[in-house]
C-alpha positions in Angstrom: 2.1 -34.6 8.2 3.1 -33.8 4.7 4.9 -30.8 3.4 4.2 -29.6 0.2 7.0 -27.0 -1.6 6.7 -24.5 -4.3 9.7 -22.0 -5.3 9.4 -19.0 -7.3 12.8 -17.5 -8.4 13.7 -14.1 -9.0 17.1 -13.5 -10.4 17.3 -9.8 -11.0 19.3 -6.5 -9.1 16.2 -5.1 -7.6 14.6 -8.4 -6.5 17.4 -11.0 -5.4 15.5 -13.6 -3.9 13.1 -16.6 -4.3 10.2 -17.6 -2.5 9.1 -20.9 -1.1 5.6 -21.8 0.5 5.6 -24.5 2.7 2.7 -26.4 5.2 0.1 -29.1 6.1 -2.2 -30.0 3.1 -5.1 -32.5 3.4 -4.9 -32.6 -0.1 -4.4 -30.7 -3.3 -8.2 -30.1 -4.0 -8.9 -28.5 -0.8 -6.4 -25.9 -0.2 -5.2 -23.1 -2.6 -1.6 -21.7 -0.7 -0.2 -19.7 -3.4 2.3 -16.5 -3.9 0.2 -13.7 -5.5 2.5 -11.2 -6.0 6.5 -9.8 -5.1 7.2 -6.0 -5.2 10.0 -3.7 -4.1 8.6 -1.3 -1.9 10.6 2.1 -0.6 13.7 -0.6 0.3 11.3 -3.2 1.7 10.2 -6.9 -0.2 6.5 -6.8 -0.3 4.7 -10.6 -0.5 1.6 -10.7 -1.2 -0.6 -14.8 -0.9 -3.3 -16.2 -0.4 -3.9 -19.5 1.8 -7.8 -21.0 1.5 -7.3 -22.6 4.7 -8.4 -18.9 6.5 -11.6 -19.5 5.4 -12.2 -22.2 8.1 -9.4 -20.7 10.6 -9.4 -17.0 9.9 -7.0 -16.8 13.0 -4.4 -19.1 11.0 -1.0 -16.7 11.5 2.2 -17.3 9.3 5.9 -16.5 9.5 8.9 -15.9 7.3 12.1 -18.1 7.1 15.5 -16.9 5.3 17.8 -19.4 3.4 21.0 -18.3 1.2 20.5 -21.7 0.2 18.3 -24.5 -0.2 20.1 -28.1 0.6 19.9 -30.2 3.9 23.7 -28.5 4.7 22.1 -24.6 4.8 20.1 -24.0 7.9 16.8 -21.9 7.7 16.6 -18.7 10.2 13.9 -16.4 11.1 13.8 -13.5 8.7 14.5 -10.6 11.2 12.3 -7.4 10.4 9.4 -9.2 8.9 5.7 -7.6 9.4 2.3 -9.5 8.7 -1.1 -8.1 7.6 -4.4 -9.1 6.5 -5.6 -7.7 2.7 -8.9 -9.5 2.8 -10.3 -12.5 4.1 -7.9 -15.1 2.6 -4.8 -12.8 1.7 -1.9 -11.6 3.5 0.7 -9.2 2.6 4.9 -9.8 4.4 7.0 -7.2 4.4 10.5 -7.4 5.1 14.0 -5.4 4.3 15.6 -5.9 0.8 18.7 -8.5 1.7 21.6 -7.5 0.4 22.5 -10.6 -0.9 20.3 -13.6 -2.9 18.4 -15.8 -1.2 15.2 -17.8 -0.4 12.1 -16.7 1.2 9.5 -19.6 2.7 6.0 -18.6 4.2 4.6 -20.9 7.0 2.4 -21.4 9.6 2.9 -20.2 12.7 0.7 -22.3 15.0 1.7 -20.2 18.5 2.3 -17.0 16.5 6.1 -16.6 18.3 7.1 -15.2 15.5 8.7 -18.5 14.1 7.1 -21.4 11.4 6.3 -24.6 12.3 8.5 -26.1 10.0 11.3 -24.0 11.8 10.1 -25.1 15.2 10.4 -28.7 14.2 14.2 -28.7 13.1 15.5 -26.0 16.5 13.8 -27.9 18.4 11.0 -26.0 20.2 7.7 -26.4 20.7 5.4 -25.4 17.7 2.0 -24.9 19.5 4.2 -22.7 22.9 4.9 -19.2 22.3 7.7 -19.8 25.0 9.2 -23.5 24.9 11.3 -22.9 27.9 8.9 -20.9 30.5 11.7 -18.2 30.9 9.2 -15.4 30.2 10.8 -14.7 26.2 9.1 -15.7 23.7 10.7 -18.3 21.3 11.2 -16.0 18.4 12.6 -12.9 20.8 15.2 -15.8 21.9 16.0 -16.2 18.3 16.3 -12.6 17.8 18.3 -12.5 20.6 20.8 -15.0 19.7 19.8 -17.1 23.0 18.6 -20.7 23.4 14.6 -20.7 23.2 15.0 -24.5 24.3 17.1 -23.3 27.5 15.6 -21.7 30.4 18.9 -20.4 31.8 19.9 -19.0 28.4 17.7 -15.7 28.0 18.1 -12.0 26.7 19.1 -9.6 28.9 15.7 -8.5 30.7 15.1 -5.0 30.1 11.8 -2.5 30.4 8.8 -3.2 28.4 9.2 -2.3 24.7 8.4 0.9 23.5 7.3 1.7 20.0 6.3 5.2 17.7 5.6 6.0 14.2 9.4 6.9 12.6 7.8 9.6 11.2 4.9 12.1 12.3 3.7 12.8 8.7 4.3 12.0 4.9 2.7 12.8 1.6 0.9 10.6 -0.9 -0.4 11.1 -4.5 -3.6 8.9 -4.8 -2.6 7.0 -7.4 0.4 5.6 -5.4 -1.5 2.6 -4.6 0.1 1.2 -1.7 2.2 2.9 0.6 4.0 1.6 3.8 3.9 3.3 7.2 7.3 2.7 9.6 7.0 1.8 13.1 10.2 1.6 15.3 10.3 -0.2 19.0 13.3 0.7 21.1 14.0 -3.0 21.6 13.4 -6.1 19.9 9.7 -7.7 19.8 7.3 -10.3 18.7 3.9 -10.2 18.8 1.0 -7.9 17.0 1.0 -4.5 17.5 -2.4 -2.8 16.9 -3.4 0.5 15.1 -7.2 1.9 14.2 -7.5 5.0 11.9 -7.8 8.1 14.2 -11.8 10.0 13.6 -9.6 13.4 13.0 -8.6 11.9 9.5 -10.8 13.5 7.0 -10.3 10.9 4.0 -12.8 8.4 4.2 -12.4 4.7 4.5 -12.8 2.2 1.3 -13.1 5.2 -0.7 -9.8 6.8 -0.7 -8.0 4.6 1.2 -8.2 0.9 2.5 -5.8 -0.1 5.7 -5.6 -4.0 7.3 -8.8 -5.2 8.2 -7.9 -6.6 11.6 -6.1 -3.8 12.8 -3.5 -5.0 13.9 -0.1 -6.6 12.4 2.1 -9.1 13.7 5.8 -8.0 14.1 9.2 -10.0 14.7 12.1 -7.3 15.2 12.1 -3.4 16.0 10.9 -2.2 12.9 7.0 -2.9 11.5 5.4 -1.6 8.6 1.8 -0.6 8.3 0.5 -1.1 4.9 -2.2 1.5 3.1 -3.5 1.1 0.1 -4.8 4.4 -1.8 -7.7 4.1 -4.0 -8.9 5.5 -7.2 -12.3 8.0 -6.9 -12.5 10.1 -9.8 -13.5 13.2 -8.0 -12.3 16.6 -7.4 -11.1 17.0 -4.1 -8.7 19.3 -1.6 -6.2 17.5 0.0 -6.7 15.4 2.9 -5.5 13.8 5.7 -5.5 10.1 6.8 -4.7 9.3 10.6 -3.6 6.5 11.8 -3.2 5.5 15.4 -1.1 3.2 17.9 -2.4 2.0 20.5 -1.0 0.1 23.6 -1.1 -3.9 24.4 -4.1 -4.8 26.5 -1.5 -7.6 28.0 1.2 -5.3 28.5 3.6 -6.3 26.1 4.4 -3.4 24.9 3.6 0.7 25.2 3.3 3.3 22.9 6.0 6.3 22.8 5.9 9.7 22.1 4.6 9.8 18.1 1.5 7.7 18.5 -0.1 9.1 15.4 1.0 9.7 12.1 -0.5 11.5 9.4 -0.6 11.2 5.7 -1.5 14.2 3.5 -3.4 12.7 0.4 -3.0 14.6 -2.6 -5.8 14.5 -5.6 -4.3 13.7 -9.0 -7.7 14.8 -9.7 -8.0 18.3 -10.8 -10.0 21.5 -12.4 -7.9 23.4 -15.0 -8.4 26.9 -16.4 -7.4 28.0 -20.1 -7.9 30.6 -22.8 -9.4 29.7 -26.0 -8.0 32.0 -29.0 -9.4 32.5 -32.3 -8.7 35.6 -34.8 -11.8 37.3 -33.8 -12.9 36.4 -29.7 -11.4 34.5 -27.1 -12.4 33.0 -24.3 -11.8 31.3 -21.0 -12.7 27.9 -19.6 -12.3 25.2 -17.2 -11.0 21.4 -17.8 -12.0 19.1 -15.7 -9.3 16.4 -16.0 -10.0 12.9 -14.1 -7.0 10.6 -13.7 -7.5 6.9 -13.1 -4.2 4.8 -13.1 -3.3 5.2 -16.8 -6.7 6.4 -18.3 -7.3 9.8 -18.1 -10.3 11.5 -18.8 -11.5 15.7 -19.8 -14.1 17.5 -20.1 -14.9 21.0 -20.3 -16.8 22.2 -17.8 -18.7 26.0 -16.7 -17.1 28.6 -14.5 -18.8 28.1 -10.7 -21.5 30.5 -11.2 -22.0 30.6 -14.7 -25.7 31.5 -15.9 -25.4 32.6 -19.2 -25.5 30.6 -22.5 -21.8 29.5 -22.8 -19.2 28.7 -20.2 -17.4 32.2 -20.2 -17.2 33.5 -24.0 -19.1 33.4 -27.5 -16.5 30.0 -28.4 -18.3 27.4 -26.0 -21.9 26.6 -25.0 -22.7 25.5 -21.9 -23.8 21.5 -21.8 -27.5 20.5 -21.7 -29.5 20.0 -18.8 -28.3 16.9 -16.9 -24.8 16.4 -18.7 -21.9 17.8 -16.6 -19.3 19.2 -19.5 -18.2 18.9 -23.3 -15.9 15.3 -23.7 -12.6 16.6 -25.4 -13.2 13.4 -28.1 -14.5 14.7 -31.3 -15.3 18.1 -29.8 -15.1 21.1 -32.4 -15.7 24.6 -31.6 -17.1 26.8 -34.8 -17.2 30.3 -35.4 -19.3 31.6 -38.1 -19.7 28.3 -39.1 -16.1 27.3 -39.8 -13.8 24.7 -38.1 -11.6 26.6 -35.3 -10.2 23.4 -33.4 -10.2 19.9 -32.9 -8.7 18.4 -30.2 -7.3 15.2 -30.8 -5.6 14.0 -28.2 -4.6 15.0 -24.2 -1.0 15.0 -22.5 -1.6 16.0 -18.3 0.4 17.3 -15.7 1.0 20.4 -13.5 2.3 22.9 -15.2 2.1 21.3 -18.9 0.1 21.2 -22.2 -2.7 19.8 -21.3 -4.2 19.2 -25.1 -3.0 20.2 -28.5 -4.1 19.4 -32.2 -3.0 17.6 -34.6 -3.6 20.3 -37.5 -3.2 23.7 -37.8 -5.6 26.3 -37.0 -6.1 29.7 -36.3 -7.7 28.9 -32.2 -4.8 28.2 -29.7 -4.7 26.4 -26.8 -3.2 27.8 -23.1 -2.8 25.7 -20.1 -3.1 27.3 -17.2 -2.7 26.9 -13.5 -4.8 24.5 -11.1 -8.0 26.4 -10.2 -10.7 25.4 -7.3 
């Protein structure tokens, strides 16, 4: 078997660490096992690869080894805390706490999915392919955890009652451009193993639309914190706020049970939204609607009618109503006339609650208002 390493080194105060990939190639052709991305995360290191070889073995599971060092003298250790999840069919997202010091990260396989990588398993020694080298009933990583000898039936934790685990927090609030977001999960003891979650039917945000969550449902956890990952997405639409539910549910084995908070829920806020406004001139005004559509850094306006409207313009002499078929006036280029003369030109657009949401870049005798959200 032959090992093939790759280190990626980050050298900066909010991301002190470097990241290593390490495991069985046939050869270089064939597998693609590369580090897509590193983020901070609300205190937590978010990892993001992708490893070809799940195409063939979508059941392949990994694990994450700490260093301070790399050198044959510094020993590698489990990385305490660390939760796994599936992003799509070939990529998987780690998240673990920020270390307080620098360091080295390495992704591996974890044959028996103990919670601990092969190429950890081979240097203890346990057995790679055993979730529980020494039949004592812990699992190899739990012993780890536990600061007890996995190779060592008559060195064992403590036994205590069957681990219990919750949401930290009952509910949160997201913006949906956020992108992703991270869910705590807290057992009352130390464990290793997947815990499984579904999205509850009393969530009223719908699924691949405004929000995407682990496709497996489940992640696999090695200490007594986890963290769920949920991505927010992107729809361009006008909405009310709503509400994604997400749901623990117990280990058909028994390994563990869930507590008290079960469900948590996150309220989804629109970063979508209509506006209303007052258009000034020296002889009318009028009001109006904007219709401003946010999209991460692209925003897009449009003026749009009052709900209801029937008549020629969308609430005063200043602005016609759109032609059958198109939905509102586009801000670009847009001028509004009266008795045949130039009143305004909107040039360019600045949004946010309770701000400007447009001004000119020349004088003129119309005025712009922004006004407060309106359904």
């Amino acid at each position: 078997m032959t090992f093939t390493l790759a280190f990626w080194r980050i050298l900066s105060r909010w991301l002190p660490i470097a990241v290593a990939i390490i495991g069985p190639w046939a050869s270089q052709a064939q597998v693609t096992f590369q580090i897509d991305d590193i983020n901070y995360i609300e205190g937590n290191v978010s990892i993001e690869f992708t490893d070809s070889r799940l195409i063939s073995s979508p059941d392949t599971l990994h694990a994450l080894d700490f260093a301070a060092s790399v050198g044959e003298s510094t020993p590698w250790t489990m990385a305490i805390g660390a939760t796994l999840s599936s992003l799509s069919s070939t990529r998987r997202l780690v998240t673990v706490p920020a270390p307080d010091a620098s360091g080295f990260y390495r992704v591996g396989l974890d044959s028996d999915g103990d919670g601990l990588s092969d190429a950890l398993e081979g240097v203890l020694p346990t057995d790679p392919n055993s979730v529980d080298t020494d039949s004592d009933g812990f699992s190899d990583g739990i012993e780890m955890a536990n600061d007890t000898n996995p190779s060592d039936a008559n060195s064992r934790p403590l036994r205590g009652t069957q681990p219990g685990v919750q949401f930290a927090q009952a509910t949160s609030r997201a913006i949906e451009h956020e992108g992703m977001i991270l869910i705590a999960v807290e057992f009352d003891t130390l464990y290793s193993g997947e815990l499984f979650f579904s999205v509850s039917a009393m969530s009223n945000a719908t699924g691949e639309v405004d929000f995407s969550v682990s496709q497996a449902g489940k992640v696999s956890v090695n200490g007594a914190t986890a963290l769920i990952p949920l991505s927010l997405l992107e729809d361009l639409e006008v909405e009310e706020m709503e509400a994604i539910v997400l749901e623990l549910h117990d280990d058909k084995a028994g390994s563990y049970h869930v507590d008290a908070n079960l469900t948590h829920t996150v309220l989804l806020i629109d970063n979508d939204a209509n506006w209303s406004g007052i258009m000034q001139s020296a002889a009318a005004e009028t009001s109006f609607r904007l219709c401003v559509l946010r999209s991460g850094d692209d925003v897009q306006a449009m003026l749009v009618p009052a709900p209801g409207a029937t008549e020629g313009h969308l609430g005063g002499q200043l602005i016609p109503l759109p032609p059958p078929g198109q939905n509102g006036w586009p801000l670009s280029g847009l001028a509004f006339t009266e008795d045949g003369s130039v009143r305004r030109n909107f040039r360019s657009l600045r949004c946010g609650v309770g701000k400007a949401l447009g001004k000119s870049t020349r004088p003129a005798h119309a005025h712009f208002f922004s006004g407060a959200a309106c359904p």
